[in-house]
C-alpha positions in Angstrom: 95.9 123.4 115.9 94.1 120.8 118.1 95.1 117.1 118.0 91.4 116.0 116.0 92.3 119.2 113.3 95.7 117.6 112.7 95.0 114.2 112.2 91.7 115.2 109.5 94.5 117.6 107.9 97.0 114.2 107.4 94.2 112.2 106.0 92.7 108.8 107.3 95.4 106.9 105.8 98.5 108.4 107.5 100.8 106.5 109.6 103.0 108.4 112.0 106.5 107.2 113.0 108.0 108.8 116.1 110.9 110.7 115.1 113.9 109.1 117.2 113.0 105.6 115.6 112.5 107.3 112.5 115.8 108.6 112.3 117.0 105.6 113.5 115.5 103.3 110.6 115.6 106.0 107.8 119.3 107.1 108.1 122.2 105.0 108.3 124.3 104.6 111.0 126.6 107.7 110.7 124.9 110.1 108.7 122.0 110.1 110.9 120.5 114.2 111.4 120.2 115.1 115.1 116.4 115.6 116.7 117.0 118.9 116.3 117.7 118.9 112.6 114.7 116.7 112.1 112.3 118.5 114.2 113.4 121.9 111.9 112.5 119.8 109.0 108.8 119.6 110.5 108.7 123.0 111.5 109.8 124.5 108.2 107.3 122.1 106.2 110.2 120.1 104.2 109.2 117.1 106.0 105.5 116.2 106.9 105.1 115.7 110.7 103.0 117.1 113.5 103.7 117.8 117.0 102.3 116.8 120.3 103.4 119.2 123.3 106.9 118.4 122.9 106.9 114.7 121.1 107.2 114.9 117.1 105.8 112.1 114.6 106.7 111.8 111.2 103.6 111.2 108.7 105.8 108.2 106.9 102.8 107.5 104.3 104.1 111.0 102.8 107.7 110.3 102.7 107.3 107.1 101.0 105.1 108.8 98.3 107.6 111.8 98.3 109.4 113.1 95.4 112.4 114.9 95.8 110.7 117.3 94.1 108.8 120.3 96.8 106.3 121.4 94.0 105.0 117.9 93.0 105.3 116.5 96.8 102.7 119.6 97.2 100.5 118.7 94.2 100.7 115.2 95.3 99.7 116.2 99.0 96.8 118.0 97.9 
């Protein structure tokens, strides 16, 4: 998917967070998830995010309207 297909798929409201500060401001000191951890998060759809060559943002409008719940965050993403 191209850069201008990714950003109409998030909606013209998202705000992306790259993921080392992210993680950084998210997760407290010592229970923060490695890059790696976060970036499988992305990959596997449990966390909203898109990819840019090799940099990953998070989509923090979605995780501060998510649920806990996968089948409402999807209903609600929709």
């Amino acid at each position: 998917m191209d850069i201008e297909a990714e950003q109409k798929a998030l909606g013209p409201h998202s705000q992306l967070m790259a993921m080392t500060p992210y993680i950084q401001t998210r997760f407290a000191e010592g229970s923060r998830p490695d890059v790696r951890t976060v970036r499988g998060w992305i990959e596997n759809e449990q966390m909203q995010g898109i990819s840019y060559g090799k940099l990953y943002f998070i989509n923090i409008t979605s995780e501060c309207w998510a649920t806990g719940n996968p089948l409402m965050d999807k209903a609600l993403a929709a």
